[in-house]
Every structure is written in structure tokens, then in C-alpha cells.
mmCIF entry with sequence, helices, sheets and N, C-alpha, C, O atoms, coordinates in Angstrom:
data_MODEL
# 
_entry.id   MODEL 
# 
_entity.id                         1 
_entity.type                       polymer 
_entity.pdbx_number_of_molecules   1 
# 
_entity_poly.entity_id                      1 
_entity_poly.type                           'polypeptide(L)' 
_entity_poly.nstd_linkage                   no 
_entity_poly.nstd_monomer                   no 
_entity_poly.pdbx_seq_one_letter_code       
;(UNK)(UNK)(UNK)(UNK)(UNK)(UNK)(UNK)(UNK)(UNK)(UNK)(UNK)(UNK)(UNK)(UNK)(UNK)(UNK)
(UNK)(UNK)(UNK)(UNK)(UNK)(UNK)(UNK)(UNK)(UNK)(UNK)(UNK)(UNK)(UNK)(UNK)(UNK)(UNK)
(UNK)(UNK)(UNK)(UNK)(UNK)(UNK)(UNK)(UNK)(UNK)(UNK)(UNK)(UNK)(UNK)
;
_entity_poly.pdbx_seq_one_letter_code_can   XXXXXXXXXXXXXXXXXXXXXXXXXXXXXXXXXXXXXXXXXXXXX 
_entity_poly.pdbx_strand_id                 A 
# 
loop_
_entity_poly_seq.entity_id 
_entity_poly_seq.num 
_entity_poly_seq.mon_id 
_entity_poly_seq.hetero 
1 1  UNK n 
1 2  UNK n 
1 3  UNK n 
1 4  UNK n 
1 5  UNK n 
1 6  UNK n 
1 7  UNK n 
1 8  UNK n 
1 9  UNK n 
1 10 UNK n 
1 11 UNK n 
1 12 UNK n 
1 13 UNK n 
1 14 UNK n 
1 15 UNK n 
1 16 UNK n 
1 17 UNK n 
1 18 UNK n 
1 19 UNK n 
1 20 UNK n 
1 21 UNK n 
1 22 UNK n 
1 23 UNK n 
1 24 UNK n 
1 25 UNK n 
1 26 UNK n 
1 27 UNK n 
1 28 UNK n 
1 29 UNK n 
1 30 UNK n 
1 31 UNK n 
1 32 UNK n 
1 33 UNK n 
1 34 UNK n 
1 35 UNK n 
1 36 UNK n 
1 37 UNK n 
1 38 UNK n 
1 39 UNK n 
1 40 UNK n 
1 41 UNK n 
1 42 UNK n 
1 43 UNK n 
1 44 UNK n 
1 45 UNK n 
# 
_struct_asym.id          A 
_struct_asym.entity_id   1 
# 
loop_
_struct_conf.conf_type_id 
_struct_conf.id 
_struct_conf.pdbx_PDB_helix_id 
_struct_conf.beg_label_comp_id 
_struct_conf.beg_label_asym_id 
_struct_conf.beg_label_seq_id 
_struct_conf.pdbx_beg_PDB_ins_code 
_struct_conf.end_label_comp_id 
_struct_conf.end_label_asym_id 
_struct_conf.end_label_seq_id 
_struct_conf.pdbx_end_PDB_ins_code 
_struct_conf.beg_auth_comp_id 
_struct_conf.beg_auth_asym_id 
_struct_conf.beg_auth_seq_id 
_struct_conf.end_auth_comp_id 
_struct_conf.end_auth_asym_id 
_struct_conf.end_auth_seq_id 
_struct_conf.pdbx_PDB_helix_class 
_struct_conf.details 
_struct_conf.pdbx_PDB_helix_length 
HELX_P HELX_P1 AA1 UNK A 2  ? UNK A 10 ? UNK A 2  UNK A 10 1 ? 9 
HELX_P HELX_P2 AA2 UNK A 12 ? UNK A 14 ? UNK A 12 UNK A 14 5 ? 3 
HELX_P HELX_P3 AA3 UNK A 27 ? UNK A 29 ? UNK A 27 UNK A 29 5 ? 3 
# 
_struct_conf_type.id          HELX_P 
_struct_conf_type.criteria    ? 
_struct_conf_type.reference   ? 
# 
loop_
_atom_site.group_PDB 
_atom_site.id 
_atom_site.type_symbol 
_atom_site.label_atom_id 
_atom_site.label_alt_id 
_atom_site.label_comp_id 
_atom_site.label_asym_id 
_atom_site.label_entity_id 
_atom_site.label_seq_id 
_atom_site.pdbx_PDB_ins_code 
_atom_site.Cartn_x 
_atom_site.Cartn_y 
_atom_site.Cartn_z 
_atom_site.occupancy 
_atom_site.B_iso_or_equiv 
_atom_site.pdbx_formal_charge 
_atom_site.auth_seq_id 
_atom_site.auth_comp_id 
_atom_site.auth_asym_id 
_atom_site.auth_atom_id 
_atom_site.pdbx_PDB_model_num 
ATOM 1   N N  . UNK A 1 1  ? -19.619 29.947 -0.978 1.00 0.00 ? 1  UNK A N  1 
ATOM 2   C CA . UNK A 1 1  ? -19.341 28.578 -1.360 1.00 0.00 ? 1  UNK A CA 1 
ATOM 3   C C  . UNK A 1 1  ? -18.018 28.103 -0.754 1.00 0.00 ? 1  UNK A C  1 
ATOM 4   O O  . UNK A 1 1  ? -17.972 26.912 -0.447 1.00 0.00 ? 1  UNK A O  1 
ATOM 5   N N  . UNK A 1 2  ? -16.526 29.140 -0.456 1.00 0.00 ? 2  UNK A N  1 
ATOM 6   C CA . UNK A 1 2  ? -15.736 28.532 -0.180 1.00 0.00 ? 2  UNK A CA 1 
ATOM 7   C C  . UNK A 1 2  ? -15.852 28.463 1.176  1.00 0.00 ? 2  UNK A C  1 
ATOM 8   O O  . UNK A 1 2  ? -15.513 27.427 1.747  1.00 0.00 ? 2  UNK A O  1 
ATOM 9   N N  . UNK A 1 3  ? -16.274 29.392 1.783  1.00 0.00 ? 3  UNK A N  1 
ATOM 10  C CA . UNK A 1 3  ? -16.649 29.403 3.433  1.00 0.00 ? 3  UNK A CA 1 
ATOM 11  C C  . UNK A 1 3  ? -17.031 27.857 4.067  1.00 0.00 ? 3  UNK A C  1 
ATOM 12  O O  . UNK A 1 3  ? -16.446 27.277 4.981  1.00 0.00 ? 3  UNK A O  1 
ATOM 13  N N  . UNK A 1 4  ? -18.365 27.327 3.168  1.00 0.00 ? 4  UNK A N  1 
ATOM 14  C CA . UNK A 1 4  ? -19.295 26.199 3.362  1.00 0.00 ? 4  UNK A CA 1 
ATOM 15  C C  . UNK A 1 4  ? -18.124 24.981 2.969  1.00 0.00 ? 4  UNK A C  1 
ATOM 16  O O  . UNK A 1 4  ? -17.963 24.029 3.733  1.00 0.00 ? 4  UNK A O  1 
ATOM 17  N N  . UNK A 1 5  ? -17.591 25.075 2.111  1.00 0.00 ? 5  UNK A N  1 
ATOM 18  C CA . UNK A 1 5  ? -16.401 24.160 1.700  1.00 0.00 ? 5  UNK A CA 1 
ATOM 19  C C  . UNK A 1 5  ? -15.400 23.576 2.803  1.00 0.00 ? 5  UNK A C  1 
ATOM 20  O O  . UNK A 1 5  ? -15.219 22.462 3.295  1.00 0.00 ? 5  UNK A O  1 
ATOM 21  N N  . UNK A 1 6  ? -14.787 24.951 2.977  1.00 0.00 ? 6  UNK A N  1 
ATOM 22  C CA . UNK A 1 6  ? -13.973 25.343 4.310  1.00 0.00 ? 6  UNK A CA 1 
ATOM 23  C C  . UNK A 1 6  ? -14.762 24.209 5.703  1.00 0.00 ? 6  UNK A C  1 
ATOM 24  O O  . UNK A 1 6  ? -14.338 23.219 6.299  1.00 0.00 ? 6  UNK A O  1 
ATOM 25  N N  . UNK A 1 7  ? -15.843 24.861 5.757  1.00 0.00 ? 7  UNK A N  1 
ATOM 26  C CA . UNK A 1 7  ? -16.497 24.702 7.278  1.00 0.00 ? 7  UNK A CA 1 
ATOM 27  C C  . UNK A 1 7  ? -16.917 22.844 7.652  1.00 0.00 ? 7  UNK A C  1 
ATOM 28  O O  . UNK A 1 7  ? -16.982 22.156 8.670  1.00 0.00 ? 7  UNK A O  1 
ATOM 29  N N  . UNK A 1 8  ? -17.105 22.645 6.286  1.00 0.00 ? 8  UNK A N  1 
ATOM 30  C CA . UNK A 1 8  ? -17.387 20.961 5.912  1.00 0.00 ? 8  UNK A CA 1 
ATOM 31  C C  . UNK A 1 8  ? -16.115 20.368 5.739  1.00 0.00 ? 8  UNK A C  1 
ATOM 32  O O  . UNK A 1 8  ? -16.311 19.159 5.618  1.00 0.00 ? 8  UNK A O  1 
ATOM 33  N N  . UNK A 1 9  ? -14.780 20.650 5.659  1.00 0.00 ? 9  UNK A N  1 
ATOM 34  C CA . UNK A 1 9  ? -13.435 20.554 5.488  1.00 0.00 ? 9  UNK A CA 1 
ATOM 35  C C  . UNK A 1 9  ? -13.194 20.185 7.739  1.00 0.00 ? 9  UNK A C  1 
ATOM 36  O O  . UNK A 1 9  ? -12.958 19.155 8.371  1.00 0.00 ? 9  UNK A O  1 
ATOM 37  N N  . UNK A 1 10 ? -13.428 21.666 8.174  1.00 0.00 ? 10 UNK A N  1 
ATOM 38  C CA . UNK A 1 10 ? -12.699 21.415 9.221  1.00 0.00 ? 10 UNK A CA 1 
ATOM 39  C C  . UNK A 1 10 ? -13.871 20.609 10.421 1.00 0.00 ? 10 UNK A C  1 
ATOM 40  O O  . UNK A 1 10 ? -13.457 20.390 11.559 1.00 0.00 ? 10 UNK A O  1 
ATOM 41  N N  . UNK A 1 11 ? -15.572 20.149 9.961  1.00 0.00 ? 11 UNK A N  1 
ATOM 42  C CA . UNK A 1 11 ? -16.185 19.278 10.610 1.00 0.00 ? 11 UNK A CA 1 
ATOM 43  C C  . UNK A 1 11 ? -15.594 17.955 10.579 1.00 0.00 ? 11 UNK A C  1 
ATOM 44  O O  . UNK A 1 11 ? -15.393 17.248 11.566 1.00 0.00 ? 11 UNK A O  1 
ATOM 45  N N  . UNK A 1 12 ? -15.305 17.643 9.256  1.00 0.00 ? 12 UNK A N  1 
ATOM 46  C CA . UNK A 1 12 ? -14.978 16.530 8.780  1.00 0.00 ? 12 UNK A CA 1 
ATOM 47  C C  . UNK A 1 12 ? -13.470 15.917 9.764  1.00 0.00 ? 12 UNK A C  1 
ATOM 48  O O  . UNK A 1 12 ? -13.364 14.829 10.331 1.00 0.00 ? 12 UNK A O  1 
ATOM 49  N N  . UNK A 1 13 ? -12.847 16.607 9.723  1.00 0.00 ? 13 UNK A N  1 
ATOM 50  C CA . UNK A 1 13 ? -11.173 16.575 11.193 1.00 0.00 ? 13 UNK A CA 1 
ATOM 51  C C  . UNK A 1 13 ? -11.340 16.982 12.266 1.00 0.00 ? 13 UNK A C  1 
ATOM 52  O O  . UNK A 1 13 ? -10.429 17.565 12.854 1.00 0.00 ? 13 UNK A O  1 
ATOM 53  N N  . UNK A 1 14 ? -12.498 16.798 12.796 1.00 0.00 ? 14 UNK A N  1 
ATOM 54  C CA . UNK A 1 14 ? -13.052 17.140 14.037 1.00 0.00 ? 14 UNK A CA 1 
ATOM 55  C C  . UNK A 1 14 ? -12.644 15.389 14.997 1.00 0.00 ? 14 UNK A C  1 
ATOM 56  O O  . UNK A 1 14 ? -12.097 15.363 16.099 1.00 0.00 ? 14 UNK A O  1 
ATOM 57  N N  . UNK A 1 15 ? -13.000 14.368 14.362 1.00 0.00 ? 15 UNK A N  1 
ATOM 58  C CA . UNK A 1 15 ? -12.765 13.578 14.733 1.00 0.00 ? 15 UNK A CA 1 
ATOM 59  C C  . UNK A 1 15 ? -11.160 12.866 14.304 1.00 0.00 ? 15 UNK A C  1 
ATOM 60  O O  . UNK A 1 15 ? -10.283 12.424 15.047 1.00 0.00 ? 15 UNK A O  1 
ATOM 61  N N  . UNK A 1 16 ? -11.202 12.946 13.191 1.00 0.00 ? 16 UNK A N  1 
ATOM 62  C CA . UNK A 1 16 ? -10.235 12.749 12.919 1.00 0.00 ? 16 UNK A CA 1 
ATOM 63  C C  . UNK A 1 16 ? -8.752  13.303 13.978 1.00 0.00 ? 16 UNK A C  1 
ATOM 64  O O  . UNK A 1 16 ? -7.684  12.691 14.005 1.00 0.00 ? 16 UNK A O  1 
ATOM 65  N N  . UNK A 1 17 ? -9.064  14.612 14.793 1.00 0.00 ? 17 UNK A N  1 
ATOM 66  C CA . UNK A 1 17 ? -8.270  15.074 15.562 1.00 0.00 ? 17 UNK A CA 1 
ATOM 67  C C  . UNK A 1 17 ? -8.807  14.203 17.248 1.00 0.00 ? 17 UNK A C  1 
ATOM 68  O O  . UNK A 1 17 ? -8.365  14.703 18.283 1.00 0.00 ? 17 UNK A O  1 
ATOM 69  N N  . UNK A 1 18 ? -9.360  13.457 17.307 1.00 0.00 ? 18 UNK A N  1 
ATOM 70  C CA . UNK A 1 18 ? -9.391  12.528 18.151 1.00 0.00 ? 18 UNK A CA 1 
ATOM 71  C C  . UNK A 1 18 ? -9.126  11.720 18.670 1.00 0.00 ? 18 UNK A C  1 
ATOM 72  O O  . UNK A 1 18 ? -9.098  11.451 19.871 1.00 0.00 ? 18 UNK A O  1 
ATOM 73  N N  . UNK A 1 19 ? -8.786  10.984 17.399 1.00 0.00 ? 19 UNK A N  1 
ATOM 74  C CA . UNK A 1 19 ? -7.769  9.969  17.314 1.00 0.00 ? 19 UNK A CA 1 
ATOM 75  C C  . UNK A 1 19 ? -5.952  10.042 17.385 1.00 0.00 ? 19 UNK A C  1 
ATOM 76  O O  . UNK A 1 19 ? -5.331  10.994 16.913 1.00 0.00 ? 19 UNK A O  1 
ATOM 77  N N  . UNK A 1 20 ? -5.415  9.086  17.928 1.00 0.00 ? 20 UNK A N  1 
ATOM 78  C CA . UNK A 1 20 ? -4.163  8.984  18.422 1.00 0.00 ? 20 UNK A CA 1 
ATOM 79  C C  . UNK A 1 20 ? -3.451  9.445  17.095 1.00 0.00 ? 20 UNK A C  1 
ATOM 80  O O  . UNK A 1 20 ? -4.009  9.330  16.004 1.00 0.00 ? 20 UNK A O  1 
ATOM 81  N N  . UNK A 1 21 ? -1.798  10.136 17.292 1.00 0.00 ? 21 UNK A N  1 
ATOM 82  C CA . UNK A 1 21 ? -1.730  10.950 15.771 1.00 0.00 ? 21 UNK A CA 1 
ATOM 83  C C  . UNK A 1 21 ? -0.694  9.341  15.176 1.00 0.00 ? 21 UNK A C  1 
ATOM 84  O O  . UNK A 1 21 ? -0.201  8.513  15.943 1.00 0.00 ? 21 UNK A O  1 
ATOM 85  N N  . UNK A 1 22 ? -0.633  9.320  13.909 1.00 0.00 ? 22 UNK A N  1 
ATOM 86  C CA . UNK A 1 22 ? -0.152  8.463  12.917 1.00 0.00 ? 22 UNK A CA 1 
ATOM 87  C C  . UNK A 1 22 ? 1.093   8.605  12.741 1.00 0.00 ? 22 UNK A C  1 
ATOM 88  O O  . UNK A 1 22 ? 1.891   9.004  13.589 1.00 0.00 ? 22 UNK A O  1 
ATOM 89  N N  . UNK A 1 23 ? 1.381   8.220  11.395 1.00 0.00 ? 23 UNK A N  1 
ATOM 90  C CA . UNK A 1 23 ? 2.635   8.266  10.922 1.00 0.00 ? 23 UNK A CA 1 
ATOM 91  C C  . UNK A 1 23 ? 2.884   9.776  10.527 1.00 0.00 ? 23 UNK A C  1 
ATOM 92  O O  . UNK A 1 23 ? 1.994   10.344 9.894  1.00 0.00 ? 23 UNK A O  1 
ATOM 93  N N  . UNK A 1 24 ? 4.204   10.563 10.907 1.00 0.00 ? 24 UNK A N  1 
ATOM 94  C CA . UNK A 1 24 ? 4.748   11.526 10.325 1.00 0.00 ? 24 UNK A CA 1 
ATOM 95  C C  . UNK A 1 24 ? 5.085   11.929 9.065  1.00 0.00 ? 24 UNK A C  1 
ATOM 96  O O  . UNK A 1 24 ? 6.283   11.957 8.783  1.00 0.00 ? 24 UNK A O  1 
ATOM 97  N N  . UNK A 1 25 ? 4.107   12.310 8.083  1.00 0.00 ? 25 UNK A N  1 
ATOM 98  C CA . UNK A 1 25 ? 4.490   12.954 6.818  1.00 0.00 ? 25 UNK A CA 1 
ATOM 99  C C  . UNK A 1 25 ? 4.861   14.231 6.663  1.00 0.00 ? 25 UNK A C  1 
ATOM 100 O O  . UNK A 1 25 ? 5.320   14.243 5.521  1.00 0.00 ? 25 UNK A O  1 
ATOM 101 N N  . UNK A 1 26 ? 4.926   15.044 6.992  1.00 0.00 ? 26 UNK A N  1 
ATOM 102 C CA . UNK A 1 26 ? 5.281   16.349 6.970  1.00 0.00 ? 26 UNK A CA 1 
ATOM 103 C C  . UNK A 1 26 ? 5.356   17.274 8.352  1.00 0.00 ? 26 UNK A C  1 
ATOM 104 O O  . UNK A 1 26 ? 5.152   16.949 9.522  1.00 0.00 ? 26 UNK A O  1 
ATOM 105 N N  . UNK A 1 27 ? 5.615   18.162 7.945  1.00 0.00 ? 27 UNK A N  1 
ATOM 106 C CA . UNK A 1 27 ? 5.939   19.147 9.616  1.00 0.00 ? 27 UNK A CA 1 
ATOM 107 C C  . UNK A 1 27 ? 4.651   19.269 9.919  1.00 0.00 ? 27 UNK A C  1 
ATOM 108 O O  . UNK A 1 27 ? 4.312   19.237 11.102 1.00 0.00 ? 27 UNK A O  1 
ATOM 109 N N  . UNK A 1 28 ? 3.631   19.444 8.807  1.00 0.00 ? 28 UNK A N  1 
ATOM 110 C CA . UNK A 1 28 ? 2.056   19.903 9.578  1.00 0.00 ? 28 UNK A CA 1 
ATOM 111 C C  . UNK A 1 28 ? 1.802   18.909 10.025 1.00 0.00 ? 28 UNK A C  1 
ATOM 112 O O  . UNK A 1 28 ? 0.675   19.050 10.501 1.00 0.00 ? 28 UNK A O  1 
ATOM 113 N N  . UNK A 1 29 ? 2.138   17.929 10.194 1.00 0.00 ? 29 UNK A N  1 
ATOM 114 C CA . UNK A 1 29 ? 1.289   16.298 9.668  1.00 0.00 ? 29 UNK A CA 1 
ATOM 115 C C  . UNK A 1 29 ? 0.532   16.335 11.800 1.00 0.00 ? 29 UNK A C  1 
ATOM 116 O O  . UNK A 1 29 ? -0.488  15.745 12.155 1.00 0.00 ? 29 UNK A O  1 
ATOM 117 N N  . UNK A 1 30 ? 1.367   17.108 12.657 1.00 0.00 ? 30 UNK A N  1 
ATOM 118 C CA . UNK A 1 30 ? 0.716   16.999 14.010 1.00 0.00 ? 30 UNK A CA 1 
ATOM 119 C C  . UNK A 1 30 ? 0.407   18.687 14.225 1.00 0.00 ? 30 UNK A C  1 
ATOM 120 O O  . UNK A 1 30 ? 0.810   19.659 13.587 1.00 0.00 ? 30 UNK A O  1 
ATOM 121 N N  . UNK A 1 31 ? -0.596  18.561 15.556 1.00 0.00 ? 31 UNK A N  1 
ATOM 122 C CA . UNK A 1 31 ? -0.846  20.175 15.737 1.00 0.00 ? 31 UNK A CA 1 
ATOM 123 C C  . UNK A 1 31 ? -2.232  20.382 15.165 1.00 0.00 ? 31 UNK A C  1 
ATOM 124 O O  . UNK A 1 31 ? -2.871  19.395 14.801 1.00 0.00 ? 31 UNK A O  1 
ATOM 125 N N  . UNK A 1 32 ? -2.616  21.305 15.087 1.00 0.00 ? 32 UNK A N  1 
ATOM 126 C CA . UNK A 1 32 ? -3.867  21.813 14.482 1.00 0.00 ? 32 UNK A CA 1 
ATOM 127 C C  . UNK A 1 32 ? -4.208  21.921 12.743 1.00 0.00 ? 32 UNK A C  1 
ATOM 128 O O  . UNK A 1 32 ? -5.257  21.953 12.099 1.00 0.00 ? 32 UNK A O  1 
ATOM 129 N N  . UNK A 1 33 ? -3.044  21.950 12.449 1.00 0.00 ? 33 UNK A N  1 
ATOM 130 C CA . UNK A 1 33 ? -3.099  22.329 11.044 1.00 0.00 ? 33 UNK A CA 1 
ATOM 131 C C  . UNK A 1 33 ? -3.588  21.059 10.383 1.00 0.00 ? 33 UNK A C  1 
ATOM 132 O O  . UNK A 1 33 ? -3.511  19.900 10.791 1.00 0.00 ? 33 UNK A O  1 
ATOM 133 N N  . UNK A 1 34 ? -4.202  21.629 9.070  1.00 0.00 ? 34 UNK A N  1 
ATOM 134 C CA . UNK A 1 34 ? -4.720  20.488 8.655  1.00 0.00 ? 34 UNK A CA 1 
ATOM 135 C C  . UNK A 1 34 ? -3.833  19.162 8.129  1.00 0.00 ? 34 UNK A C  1 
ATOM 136 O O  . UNK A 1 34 ? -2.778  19.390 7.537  1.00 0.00 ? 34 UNK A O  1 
ATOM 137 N N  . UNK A 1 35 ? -4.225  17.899 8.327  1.00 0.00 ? 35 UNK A N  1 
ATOM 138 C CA . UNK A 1 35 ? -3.153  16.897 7.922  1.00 0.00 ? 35 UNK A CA 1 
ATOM 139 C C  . UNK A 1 35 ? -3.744  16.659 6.471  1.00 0.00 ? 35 UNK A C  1 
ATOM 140 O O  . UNK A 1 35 ? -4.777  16.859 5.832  1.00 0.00 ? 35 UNK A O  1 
ATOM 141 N N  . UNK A 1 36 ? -2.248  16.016 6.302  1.00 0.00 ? 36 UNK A N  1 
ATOM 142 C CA . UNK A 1 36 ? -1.939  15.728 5.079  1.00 0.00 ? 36 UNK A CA 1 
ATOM 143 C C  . UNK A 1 36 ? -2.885  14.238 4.623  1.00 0.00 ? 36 UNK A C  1 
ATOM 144 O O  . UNK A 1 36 ? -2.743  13.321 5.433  1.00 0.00 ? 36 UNK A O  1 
ATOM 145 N N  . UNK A 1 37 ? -3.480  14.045 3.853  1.00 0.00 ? 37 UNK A N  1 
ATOM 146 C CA . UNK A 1 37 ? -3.840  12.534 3.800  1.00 0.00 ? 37 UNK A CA 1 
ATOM 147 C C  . UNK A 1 37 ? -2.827  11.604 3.042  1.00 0.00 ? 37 UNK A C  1 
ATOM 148 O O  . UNK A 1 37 ? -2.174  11.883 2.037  1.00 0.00 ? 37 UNK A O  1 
ATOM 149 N N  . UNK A 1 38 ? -2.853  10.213 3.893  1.00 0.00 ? 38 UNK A N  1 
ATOM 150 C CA . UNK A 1 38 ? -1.688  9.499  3.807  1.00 0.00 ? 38 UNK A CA 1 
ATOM 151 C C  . UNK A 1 38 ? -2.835  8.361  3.402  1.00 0.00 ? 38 UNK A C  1 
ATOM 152 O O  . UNK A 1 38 ? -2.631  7.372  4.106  1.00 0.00 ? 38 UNK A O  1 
ATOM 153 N N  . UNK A 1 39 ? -4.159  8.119  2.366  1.00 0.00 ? 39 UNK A N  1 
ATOM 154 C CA . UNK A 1 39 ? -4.394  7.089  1.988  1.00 0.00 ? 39 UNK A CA 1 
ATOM 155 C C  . UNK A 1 39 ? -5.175  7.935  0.558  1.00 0.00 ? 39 UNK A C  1 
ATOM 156 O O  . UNK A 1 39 ? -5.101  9.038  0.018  1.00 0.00 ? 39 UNK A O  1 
ATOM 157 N N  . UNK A 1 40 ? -5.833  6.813  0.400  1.00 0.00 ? 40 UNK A N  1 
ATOM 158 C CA . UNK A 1 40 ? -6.681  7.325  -1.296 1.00 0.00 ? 40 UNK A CA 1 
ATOM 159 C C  . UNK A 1 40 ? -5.805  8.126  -2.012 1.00 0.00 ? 40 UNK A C  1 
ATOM 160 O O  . UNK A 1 40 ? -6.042  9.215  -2.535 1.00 0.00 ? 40 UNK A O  1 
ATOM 161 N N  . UNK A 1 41 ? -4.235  7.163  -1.982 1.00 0.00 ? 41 UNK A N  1 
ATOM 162 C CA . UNK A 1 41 ? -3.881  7.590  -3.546 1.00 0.00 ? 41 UNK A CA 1 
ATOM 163 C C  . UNK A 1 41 ? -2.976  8.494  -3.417 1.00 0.00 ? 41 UNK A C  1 
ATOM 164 O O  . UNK A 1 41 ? -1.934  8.558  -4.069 1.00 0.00 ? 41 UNK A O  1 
ATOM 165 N N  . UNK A 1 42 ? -3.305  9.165  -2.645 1.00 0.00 ? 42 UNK A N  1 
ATOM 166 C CA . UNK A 1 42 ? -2.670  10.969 -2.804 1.00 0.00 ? 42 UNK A CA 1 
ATOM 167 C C  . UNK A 1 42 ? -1.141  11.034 -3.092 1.00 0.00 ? 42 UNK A C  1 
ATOM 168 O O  . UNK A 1 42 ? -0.286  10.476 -2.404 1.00 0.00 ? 42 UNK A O  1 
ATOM 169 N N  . UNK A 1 43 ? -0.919  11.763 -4.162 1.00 0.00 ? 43 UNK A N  1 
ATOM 170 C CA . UNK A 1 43 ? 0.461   11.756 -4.313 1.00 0.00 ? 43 UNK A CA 1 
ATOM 171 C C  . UNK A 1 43 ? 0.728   13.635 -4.524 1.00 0.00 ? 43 UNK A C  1 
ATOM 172 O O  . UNK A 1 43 ? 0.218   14.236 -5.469 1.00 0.00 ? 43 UNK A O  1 
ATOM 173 N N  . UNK A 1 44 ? 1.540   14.284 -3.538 1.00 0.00 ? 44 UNK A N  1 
ATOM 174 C CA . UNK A 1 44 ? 2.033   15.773 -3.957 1.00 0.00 ? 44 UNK A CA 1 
ATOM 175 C C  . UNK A 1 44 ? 2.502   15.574 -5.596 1.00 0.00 ? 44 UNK A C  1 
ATOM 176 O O  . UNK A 1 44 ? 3.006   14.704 -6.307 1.00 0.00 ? 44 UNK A O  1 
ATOM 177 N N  . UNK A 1 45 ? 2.021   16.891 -5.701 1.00 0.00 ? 45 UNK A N  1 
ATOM 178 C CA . UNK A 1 45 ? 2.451   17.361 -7.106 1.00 0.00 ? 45 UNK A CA 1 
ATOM 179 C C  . UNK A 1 45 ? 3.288   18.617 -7.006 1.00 0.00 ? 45 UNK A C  1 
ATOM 180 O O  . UNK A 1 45 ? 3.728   19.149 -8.025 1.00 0.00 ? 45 UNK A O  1 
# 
């Protein structure tokens, strides 16, 4: 289940890594690693 989670996680930023990179939120926020989302709300806890 977490594999399939995972694998639908990094299809999903497939495109998303296509696009020109955004605003800088964090050190991961460019590069491969997964980004941070900067809409729907999201606030770190």
C-alpha cells in the first residue's frame, strides 16, 4: 500500500517537474526532491 502511495505520489510530479521552477520555499523546494506545496492551504506544523 505504501509502495502504490509512493509510486502515485512521484507520477503525479512527473509533470509538475516540467514546468518552469516557482517561488523558493525551502532548500528542497528545487532539484529532484519532492516540493513542498505552496497552495491548498498548507501550513507546516
Amino acid at each position: 500500500m505504501v509502495n502504490r502511495v509512493i509510486a502515485m505520489v512521484d507520477k503525479a510530479e512527473y509533470k509538475r517537474r516540467q514546468y518552469p521552477p516557482g517561488t523558493k520555499v525551502s532548500s528542497r523546494a528545487f532539484g529532484k526532491d519532492r516540493r513542498l506545496p505552496i497552495t491548498s492551504r498548507w501550513k507546516q506544523e
